[in-house]
N, C-alpha and C positions, 0 to 999 in steps of 0.2 A: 504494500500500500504506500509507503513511504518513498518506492521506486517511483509509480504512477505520479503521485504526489508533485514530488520535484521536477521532472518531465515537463508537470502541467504544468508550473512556477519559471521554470525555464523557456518552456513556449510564453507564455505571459509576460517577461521580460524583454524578448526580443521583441515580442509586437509592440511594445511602449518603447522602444526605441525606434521602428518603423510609425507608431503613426506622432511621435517626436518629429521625425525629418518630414513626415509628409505636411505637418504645420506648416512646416518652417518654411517648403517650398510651394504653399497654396493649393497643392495637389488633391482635389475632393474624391476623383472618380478612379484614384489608385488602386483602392482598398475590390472594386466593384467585383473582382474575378471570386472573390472572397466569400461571399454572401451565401455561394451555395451552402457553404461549412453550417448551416444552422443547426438549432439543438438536436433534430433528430438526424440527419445526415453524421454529425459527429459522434452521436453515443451508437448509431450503428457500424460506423469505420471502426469504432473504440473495440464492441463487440466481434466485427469479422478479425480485426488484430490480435484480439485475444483468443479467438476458435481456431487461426492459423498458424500463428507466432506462440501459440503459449508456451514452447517448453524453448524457445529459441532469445534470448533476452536482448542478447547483442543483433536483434532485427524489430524484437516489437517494440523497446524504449526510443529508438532513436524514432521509429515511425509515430510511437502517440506523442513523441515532442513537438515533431512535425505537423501532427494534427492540432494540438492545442494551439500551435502557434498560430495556426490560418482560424481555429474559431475564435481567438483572443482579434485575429484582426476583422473577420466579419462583425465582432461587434464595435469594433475600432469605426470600421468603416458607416456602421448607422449614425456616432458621433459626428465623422467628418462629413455624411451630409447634410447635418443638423447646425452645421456651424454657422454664426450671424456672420453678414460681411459688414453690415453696418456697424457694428459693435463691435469687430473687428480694423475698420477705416476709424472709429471714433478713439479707441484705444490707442492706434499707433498715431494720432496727432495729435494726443495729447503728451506726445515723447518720449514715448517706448517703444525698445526697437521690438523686431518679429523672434527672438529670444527671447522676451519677458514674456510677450503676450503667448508664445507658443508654450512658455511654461505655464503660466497660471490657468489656459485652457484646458490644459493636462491635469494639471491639480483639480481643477474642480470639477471636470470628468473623469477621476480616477475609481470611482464607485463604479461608473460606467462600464469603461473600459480593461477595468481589470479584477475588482470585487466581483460583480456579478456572473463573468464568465468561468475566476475561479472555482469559485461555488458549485457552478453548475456543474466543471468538469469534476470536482472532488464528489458530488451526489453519482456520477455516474461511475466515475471509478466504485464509489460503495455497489452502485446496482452490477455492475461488470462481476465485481468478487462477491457476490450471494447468488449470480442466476447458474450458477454450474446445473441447475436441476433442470432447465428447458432447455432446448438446441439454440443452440449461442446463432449459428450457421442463419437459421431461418427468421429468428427475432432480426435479427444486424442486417440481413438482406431487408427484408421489410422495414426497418426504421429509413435503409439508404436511400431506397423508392419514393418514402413520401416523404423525406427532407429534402429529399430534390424538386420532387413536387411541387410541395409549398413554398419551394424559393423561387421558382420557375412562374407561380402565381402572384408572388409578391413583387416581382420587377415591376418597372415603368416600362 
């Protein structure tokens, strides 16, 4: 668990340094390839990672860091297209450069962008280690189906 864990903490790090530089470069529609990762798409990768990789470690940790990292920036990315520009253009004239404003935007989305998606991946790591008793195989297919689904629905 403590493996999982850190994985997810370590995805969740790099993506606060990617959507960091994406501030900083006014980049909104960076994050957009991302979106698919939503909560059911990810805890069914989570699932097929664990039904295939389970007894192989040096392939399934590096793969759920990688996962966590793109669901940390799918939520990065609802942030970045949420962002005011006018509250952004009023900030930087009153003589801050795009370092300050990109940090304090960070700070006060960091619930956002990094509490709630840790959370969610630390609840699924729990449901990953208790479903041994259903086929991991056929839940993880079906969660992948309709997380794509519903991201496929949710576009513009």
């Amino acid at each position: 668990m403590l493996n999982l864990t850190l994985c997810s903490l370590g995805g969740g790090f790099l993506s606060l340094l990617f959507f960091y530089m994406a501030l900083l470069r006014k980049k909104r529609d960076i994050f957009k390839p991302f979106e698919i990762f939503n909560e059911f798409t990810t805890i069914g990768l989570l699932l097929l990672i664990e039904h295939v990789a389970f007894s192989l470690p040096l392939v399934k940790y590096p793969l759920i860091f990688i996962l966590s990292c793109f669901f940390f920036l799918n939520c990065s990315s609802k942030v970045l297209r949420n962002e005011n520009r006018r509250f952004r253009l009023m900030y930087l004239s009153m003589g801050y450069d795009k370092r300050e404003y990109s940090w304090g935007y960070l700070k006060r989305n960091l619930k956002t962008v990094f509490l709630e998606p840790l959370i969610i991946l630390f609840i699924f790591h729990l449901l990953i280690l208790n479903m041994h008793i259903l086929n991991m195989f056929i839940v993880g297919f079906i969660l992948v189906v309709g997380g794509v689904t519903i991201s496929l629905l949710r576009m513009r």
